[in-house]
PDB file of N, H, CA, C and O in Angstrom:
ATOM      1  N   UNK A   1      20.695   8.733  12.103  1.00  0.00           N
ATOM      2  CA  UNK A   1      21.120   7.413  11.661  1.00  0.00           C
ATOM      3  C   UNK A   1      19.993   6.390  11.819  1.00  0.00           C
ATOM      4  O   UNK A   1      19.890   5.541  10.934  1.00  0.00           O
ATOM      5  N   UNK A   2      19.122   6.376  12.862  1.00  0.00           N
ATOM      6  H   UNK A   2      19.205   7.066  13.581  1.00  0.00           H
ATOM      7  CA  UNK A   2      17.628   5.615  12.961  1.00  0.00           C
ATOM      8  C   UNK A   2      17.294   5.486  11.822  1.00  0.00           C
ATOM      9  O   UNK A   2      17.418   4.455  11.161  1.00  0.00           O
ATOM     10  N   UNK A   3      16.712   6.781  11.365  1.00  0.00           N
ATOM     11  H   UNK A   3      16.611   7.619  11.901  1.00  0.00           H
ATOM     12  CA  UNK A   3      15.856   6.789  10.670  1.00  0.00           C
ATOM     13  C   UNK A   3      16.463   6.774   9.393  1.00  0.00           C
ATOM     14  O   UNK A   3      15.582   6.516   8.572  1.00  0.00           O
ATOM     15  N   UNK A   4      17.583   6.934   8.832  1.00  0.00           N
ATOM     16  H   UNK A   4      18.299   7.143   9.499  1.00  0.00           H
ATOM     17  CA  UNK A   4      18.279   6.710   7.703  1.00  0.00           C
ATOM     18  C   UNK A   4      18.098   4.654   7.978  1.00  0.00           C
ATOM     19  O   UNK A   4      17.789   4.067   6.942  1.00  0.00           O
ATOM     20  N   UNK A   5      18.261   3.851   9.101  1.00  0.00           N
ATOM     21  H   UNK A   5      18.512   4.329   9.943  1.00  0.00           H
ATOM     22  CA  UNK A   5      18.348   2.772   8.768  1.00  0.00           C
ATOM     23  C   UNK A   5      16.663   2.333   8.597  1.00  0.00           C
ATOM     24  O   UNK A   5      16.388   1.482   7.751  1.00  0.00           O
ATOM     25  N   UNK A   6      15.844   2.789   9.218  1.00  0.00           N
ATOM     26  H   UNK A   6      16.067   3.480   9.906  1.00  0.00           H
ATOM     27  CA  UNK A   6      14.664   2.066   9.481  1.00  0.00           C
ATOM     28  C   UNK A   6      14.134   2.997   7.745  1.00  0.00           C
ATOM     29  O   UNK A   6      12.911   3.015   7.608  1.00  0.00           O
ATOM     30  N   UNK A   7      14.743   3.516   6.853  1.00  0.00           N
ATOM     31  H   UNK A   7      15.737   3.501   6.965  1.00  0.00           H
ATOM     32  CA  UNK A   7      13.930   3.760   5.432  1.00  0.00           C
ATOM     33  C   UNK A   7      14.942   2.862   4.930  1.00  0.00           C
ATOM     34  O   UNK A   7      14.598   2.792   3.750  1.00  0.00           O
ATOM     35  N   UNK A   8      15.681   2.332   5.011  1.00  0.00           N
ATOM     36  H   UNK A   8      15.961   2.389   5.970  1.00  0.00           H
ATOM     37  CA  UNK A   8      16.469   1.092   4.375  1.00  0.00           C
ATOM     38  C   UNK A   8      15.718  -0.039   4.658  1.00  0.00           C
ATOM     39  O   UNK A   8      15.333  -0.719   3.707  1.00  0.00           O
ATOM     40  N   UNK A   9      15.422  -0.385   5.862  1.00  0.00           N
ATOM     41  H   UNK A   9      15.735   0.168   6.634  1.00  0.00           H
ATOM     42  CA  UNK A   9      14.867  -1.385   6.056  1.00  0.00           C
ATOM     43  C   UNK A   9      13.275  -1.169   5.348  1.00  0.00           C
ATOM     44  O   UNK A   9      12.865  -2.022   4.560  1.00  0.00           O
ATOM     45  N   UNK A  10      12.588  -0.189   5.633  1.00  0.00           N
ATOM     46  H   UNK A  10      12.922   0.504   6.273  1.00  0.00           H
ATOM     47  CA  UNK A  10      11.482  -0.403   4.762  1.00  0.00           C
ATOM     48  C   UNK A  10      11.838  -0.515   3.232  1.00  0.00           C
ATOM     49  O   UNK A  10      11.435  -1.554   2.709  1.00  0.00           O
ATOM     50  N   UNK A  11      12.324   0.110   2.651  1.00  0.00           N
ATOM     51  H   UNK A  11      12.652   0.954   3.075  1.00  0.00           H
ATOM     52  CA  UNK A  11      13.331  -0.415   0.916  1.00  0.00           C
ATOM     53  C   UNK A  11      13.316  -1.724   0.852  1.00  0.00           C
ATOM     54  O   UNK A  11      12.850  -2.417  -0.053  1.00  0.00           O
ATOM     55  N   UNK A  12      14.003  -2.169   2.146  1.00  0.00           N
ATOM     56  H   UNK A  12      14.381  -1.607   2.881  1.00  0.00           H
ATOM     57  CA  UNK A  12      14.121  -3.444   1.452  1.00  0.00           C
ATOM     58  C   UNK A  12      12.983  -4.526   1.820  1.00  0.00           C
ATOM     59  O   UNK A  12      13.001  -5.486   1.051  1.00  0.00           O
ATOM     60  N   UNK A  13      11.973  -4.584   2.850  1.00  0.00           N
ATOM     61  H   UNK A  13      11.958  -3.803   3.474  1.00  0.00           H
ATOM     62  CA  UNK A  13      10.886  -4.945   2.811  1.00  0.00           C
ATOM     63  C   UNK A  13      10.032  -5.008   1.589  1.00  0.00           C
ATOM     64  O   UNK A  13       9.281  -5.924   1.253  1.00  0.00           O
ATOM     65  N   UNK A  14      10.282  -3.841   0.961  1.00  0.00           N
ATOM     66  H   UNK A  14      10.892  -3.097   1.235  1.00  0.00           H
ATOM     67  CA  UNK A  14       9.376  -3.943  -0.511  1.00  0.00           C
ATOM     68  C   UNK A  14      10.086  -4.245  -1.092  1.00  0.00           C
ATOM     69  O   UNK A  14       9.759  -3.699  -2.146  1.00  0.00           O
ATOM     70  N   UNK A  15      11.112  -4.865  -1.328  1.00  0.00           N
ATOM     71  H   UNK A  15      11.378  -5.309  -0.472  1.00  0.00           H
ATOM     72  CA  UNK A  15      12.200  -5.412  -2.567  1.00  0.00           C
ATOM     73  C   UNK A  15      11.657  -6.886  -1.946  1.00  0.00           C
ATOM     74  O   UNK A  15      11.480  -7.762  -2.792  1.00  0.00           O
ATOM     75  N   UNK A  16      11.468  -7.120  -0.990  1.00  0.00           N
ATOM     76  H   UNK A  16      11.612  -6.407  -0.303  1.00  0.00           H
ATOM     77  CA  UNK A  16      11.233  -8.612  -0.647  1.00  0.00           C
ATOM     78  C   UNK A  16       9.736  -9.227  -0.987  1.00  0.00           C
ATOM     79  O   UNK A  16       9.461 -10.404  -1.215  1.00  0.00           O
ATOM     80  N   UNK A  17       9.186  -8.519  -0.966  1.00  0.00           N
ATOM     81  H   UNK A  17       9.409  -7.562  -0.780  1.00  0.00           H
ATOM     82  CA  UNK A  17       7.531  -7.930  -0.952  1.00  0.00           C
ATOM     83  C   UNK A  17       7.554  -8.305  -2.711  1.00  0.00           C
ATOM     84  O   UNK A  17       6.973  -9.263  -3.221  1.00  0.00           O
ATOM     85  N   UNK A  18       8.222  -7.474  -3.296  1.00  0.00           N
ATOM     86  H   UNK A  18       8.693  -6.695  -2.881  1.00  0.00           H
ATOM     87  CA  UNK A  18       7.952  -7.044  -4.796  1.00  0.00           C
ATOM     88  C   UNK A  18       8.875  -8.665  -5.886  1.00  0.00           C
ATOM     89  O   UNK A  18       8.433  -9.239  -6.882  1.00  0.00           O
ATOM     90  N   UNK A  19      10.497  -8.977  -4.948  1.00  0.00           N
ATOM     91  H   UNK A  19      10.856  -8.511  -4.139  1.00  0.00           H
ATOM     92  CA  UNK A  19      10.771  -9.797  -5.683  1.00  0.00           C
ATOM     93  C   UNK A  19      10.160 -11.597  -5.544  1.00  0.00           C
ATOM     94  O   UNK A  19      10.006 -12.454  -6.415  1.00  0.00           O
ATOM     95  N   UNK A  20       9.921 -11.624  -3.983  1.00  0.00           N
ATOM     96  H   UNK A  20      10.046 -10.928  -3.276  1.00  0.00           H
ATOM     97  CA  UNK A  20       9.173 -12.855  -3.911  1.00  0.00           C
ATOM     98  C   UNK A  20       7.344 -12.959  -3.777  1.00  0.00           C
ATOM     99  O   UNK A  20       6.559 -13.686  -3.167  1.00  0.00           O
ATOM    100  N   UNK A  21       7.194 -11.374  -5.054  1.00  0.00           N
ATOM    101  H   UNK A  21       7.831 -10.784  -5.549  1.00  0.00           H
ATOM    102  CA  UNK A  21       5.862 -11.563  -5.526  1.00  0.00           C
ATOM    103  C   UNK A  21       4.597 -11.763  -4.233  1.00  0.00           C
ATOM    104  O   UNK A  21       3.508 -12.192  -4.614  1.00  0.00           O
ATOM    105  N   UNK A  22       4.743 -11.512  -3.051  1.00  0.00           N
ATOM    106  H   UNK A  22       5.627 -11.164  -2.741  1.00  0.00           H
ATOM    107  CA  UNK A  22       3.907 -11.657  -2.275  1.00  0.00           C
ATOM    108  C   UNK A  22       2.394 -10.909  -2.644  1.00  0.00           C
ATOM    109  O   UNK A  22       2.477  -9.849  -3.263  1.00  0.00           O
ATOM    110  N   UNK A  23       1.309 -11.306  -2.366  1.00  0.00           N
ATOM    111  H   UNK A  23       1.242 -12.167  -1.862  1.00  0.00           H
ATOM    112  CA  UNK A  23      -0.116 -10.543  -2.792  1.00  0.00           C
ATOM    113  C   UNK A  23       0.060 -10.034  -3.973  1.00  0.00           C
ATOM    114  O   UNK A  23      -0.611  -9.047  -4.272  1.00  0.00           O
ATOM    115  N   UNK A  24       1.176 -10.686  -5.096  1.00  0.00           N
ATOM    116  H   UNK A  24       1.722 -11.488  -4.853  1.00  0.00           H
ATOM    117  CA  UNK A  24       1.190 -10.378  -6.336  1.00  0.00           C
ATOM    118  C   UNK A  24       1.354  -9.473  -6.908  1.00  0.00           C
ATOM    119  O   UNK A  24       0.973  -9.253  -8.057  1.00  0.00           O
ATOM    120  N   UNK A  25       2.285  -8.398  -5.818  1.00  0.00           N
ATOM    121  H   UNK A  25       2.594  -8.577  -4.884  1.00  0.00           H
ATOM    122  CA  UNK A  25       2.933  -7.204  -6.024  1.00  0.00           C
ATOM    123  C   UNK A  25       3.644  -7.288  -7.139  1.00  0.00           C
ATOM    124  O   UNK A  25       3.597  -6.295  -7.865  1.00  0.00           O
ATOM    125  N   UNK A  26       4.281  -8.174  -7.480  1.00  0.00           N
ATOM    126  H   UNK A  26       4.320  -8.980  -6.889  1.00  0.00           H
ATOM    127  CA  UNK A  26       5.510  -8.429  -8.213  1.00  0.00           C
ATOM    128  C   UNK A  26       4.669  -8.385  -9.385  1.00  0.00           C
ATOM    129  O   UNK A  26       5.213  -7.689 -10.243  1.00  0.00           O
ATOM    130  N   UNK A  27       3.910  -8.703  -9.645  1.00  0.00           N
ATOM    131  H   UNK A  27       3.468  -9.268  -8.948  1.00  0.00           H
ATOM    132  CA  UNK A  27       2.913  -8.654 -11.073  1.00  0.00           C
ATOM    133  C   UNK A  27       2.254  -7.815 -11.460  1.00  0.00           C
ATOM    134  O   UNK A  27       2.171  -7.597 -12.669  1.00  0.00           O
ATOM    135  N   UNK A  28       1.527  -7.027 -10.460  1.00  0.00           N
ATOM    136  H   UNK A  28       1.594  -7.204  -9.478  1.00  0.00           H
ATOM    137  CA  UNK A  28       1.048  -6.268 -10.457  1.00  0.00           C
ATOM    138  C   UNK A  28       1.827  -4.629 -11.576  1.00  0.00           C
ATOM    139  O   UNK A  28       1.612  -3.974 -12.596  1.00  0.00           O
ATOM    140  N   UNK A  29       2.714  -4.738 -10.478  1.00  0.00           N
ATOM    141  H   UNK A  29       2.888  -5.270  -9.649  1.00  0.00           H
ATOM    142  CA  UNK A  29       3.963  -3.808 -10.759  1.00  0.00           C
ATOM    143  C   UNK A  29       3.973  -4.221 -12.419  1.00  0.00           C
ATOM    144  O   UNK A  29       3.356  -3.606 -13.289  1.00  0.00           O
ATOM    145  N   UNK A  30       4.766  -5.324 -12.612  1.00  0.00           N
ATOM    146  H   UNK A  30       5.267  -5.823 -11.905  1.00  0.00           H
ATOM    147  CA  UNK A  30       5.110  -5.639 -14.099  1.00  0.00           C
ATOM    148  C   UNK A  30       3.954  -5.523 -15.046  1.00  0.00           C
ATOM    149  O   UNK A  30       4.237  -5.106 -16.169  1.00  0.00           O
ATOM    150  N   UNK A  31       2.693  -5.820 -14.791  1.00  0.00           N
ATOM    151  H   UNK A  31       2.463  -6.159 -13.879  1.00  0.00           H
ATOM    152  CA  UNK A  31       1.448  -5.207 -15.762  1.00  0.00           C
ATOM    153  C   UNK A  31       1.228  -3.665 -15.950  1.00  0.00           C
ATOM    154  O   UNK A  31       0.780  -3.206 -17.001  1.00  0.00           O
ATOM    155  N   UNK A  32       1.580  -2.867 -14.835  1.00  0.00           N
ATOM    156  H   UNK A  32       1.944  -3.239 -13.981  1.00  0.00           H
ATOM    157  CA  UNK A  32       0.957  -2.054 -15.312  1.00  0.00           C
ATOM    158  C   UNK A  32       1.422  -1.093 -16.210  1.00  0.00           C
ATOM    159  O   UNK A  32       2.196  -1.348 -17.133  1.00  0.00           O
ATOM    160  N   UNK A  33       1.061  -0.223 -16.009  1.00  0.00           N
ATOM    161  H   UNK A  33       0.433  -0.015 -15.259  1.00  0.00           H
ATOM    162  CA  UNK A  33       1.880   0.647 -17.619  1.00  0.00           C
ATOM    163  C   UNK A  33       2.457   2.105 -17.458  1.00  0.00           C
ATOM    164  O   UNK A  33       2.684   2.920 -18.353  1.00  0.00           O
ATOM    165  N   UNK A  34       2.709   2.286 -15.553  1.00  0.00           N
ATOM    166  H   UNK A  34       2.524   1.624 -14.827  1.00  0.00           H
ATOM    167  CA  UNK A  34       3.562   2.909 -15.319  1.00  0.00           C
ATOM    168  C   UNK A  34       4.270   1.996 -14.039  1.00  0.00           C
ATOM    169  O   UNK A  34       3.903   2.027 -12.864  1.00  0.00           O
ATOM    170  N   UNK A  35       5.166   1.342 -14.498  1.00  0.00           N
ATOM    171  H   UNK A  35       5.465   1.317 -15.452  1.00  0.00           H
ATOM    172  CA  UNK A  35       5.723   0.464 -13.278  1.00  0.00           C
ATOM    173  C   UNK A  35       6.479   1.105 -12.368  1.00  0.00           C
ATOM    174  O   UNK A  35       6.568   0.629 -11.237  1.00  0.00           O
ATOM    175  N   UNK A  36       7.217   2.412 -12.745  1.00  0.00           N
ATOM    176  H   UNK A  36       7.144   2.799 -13.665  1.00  0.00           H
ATOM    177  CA  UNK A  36       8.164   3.278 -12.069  1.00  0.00           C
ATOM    178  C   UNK A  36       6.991   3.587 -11.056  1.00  0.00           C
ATOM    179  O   UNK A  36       7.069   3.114  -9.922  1.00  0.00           O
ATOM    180  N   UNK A  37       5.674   4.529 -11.496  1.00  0.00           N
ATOM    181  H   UNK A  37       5.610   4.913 -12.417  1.00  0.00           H
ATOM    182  CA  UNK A  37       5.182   4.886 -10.651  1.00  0.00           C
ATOM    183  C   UNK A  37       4.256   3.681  -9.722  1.00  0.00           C
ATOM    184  O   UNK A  37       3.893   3.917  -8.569  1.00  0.00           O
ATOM    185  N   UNK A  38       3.959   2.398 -10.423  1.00  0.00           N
ATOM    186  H   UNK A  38       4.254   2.206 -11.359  1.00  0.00           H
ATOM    187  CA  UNK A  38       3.694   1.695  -8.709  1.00  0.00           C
ATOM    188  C   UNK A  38       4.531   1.135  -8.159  1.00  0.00           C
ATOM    189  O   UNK A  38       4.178   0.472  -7.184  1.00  0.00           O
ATOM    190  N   UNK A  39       5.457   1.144  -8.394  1.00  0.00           N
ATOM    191  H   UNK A  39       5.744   1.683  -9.186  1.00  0.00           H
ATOM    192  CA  UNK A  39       6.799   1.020  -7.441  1.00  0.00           C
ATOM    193  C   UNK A  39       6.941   1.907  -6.608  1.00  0.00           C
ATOM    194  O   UNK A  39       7.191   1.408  -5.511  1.00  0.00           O
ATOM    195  N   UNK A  40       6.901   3.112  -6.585  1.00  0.00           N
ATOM    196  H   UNK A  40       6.699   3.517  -7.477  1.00  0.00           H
ATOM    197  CA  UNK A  40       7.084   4.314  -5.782  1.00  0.00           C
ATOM    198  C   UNK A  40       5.952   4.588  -5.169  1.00  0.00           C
ATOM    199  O   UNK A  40       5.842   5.476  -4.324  1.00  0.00           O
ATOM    200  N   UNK A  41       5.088   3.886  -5.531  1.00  0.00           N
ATOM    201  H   UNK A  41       5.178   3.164  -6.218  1.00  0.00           H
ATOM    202  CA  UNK A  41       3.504   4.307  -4.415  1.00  0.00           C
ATOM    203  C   UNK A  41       3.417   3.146  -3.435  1.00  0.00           C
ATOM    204  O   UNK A  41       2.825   3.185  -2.357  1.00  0.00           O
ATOM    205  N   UNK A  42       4.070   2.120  -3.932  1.00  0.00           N
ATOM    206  H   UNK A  42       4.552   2.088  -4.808  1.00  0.00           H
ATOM    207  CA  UNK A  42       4.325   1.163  -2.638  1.00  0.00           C
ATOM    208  C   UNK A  42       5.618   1.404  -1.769  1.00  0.00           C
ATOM    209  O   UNK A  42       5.644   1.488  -0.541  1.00  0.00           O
ATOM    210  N   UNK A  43       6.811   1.509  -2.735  1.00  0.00           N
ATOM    211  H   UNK A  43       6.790   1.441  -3.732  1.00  0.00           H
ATOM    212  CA  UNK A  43       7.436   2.044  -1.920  1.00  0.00           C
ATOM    213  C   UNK A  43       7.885   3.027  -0.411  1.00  0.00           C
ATOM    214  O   UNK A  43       8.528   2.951   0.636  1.00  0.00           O
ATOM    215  N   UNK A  44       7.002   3.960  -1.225  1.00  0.00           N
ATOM    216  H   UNK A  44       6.479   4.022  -2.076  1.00  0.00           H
ATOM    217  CA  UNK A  44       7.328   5.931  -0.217  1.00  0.00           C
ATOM    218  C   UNK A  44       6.347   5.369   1.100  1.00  0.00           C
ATOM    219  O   UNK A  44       6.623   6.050   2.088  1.00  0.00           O
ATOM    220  N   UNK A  45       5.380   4.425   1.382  1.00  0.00           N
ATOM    221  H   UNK A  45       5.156   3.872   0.580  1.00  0.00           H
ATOM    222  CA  UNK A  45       4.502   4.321   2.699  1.00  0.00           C
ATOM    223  C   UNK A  45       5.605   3.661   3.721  1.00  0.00           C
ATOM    224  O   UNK A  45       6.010   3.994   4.835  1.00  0.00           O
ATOM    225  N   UNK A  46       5.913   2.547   2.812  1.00  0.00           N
ATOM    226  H   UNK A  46       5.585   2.277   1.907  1.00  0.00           H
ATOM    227  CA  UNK A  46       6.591   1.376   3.377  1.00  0.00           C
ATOM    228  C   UNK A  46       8.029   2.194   4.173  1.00  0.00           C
ATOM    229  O   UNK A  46       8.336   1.961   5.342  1.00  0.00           O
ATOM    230  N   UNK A  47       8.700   3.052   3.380  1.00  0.00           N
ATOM    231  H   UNK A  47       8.451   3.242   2.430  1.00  0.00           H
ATOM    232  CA  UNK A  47      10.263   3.358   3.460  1.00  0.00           C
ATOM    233  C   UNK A  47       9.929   4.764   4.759  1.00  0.00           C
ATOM    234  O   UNK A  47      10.665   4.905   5.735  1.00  0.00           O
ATOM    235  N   UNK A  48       8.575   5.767   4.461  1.00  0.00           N
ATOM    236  H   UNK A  48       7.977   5.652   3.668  1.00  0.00           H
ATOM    237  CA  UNK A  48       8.029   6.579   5.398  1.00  0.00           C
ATOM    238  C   UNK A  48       7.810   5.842   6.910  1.00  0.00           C
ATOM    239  O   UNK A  48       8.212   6.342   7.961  1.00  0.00           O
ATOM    240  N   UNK A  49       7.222   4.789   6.826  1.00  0.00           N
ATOM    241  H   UNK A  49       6.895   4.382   5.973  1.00  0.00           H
ATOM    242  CA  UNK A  49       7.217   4.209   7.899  1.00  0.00           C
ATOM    243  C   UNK A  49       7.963   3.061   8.788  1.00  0.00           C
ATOM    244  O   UNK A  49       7.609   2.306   9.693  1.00  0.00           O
ATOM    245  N   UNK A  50       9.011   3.276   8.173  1.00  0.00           N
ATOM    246  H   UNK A  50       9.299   3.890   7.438  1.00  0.00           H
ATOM    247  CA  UNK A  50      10.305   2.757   8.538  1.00  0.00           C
ATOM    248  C   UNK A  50      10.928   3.299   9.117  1.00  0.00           C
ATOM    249  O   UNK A  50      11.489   2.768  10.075  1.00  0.00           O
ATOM    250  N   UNK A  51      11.179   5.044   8.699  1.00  0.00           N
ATOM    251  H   UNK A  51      10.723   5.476   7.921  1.00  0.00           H
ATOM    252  CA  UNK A  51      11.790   6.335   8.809  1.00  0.00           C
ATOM    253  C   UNK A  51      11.439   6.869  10.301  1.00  0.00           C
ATOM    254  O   UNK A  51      12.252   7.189  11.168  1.00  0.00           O
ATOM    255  N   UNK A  52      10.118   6.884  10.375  1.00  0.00           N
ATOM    256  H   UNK A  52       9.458   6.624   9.670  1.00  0.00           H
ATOM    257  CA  UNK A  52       9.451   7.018  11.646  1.00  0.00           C
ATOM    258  C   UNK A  52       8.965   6.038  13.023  1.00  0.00           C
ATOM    259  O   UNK A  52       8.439   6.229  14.119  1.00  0.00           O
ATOM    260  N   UNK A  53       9.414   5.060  12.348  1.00  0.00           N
ATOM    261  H   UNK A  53       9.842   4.904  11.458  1.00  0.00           H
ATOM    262  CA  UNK A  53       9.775   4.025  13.481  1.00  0.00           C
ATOM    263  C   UNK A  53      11.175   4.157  13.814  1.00  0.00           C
ATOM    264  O   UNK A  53      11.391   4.278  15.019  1.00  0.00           O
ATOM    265  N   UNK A  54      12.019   4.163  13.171  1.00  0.00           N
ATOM    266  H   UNK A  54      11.844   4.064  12.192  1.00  0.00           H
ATOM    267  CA  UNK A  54      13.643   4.605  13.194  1.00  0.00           C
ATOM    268  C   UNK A  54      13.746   5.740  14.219  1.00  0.00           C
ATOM    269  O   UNK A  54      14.510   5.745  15.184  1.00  0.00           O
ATOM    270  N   UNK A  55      12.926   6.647  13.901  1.00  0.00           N
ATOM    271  H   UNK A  55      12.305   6.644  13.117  1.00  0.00           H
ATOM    272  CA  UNK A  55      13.366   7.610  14.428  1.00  0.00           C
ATOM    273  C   UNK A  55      12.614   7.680  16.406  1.00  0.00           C
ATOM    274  O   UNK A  55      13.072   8.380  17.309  1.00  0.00           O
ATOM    275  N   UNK A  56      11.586   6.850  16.489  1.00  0.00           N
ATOM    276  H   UNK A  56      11.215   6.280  15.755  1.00  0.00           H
ATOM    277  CA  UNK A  56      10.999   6.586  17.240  1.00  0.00           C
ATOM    278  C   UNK A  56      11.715   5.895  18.583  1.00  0.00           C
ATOM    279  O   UNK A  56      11.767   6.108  19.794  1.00  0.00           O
ATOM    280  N   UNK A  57      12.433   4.565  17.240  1.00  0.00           N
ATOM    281  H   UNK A  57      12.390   4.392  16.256  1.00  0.00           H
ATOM    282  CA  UNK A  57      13.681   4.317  18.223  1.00  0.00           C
ATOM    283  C   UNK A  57      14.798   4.413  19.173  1.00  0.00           C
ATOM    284  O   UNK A  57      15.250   4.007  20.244  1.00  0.00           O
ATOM    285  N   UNK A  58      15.045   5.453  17.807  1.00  0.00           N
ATOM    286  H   UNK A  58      14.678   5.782  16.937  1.00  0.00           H
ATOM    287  CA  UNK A  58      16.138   6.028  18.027  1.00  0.00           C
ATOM    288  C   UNK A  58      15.811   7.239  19.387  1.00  0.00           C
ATOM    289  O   UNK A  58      16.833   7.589  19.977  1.00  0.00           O
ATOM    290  N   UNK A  59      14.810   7.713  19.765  1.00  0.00           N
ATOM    291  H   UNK A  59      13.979   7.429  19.287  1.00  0.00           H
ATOM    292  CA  UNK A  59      14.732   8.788  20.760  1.00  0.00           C
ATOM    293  C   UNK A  59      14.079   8.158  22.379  1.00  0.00           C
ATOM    294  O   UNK A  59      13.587   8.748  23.341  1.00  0.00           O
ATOM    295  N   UNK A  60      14.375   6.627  22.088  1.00  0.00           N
ATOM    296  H   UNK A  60      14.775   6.148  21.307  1.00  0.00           H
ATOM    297  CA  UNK A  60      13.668   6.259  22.993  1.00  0.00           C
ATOM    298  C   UNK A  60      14.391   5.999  24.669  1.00  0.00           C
ATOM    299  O   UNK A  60      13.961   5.901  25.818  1.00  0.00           O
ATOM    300  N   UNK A  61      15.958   5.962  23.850  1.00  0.00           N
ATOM    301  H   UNK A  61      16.306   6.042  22.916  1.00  0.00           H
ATOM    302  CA  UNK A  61      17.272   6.733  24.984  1.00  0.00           C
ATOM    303  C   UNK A  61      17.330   7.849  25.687  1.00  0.00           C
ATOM    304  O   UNK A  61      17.931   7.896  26.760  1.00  0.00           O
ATOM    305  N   UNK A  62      16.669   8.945  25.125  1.00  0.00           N
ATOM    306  H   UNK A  62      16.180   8.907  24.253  1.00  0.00           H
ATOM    307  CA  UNK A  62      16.770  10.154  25.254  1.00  0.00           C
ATOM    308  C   UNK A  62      15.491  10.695  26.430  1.00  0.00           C
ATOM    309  O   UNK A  62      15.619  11.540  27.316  1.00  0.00           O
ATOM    310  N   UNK A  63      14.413   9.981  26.117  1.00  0.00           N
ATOM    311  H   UNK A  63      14.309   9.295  25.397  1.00  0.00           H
ATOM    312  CA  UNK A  63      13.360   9.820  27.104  1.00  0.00           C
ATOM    313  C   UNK A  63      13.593   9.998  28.119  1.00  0.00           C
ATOM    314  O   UNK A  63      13.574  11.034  28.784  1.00  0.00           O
ATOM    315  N   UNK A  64      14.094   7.977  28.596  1.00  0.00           N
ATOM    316  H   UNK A  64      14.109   7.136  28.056  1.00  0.00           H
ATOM    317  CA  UNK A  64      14.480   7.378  29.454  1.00  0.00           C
ATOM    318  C   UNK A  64      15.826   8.622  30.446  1.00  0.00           C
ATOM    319  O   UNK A  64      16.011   9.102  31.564  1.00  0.00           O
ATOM    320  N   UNK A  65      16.326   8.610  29.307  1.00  0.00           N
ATOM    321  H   UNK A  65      16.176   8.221  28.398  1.00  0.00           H
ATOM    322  CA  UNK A  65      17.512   9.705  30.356  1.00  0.00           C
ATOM    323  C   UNK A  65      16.657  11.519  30.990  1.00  0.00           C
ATOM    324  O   UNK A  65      16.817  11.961  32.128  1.00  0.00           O
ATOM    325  N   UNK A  66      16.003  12.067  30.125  1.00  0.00           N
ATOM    326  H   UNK A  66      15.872  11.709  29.200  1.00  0.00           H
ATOM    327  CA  UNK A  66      15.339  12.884  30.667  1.00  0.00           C
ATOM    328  C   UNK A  66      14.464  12.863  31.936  1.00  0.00           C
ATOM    329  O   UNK A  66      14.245  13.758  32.752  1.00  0.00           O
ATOM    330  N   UNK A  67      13.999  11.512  31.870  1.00  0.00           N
ATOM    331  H   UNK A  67      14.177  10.785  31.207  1.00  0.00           H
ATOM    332  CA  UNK A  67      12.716  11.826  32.826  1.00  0.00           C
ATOM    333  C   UNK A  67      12.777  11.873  34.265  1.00  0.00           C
ATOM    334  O   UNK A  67      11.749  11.927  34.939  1.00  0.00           O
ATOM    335  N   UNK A  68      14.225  11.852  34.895  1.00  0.00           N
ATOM    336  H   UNK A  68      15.061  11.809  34.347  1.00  0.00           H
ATOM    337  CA  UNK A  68      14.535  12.002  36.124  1.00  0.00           C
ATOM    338  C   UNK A  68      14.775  13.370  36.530  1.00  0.00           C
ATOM    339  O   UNK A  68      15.080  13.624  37.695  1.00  0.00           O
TER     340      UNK A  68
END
């Protein structure tokens, strides 16, 4: 469940990224002449490293309870 939320949260980082045009993502995207694919090359880093912070999180209970 971490890591299912922390690739949501990266999703939507680049929806925020892409719709309020920041570093001109938002344009970028719309010029070029495969927009599907730079959408998905910004996407998959952003949503990957969300996934793995999620999951990072998420095991950081599990540690704590082991290490005694």
């Amino acid at each position: 469940m971490s890591a299912l939320s922390g690739l949501l949260a990266g999703a939507v980082a680049v929806g925020a990224l892409i719709l309020l045009d920041i570093g001109s993502i938002g344009t970028l995207i719309a010029r070029s002449t495969d927009p599907l694919l730079a959408t998905v090359t910004v996407l998959a880093p952003f949503s990957l490293t969300g996934a793995a912070a999620g999951c990072a999180i998420g095991l950081l209970p599990y540690l704590r309870k082991f290490r005694r």
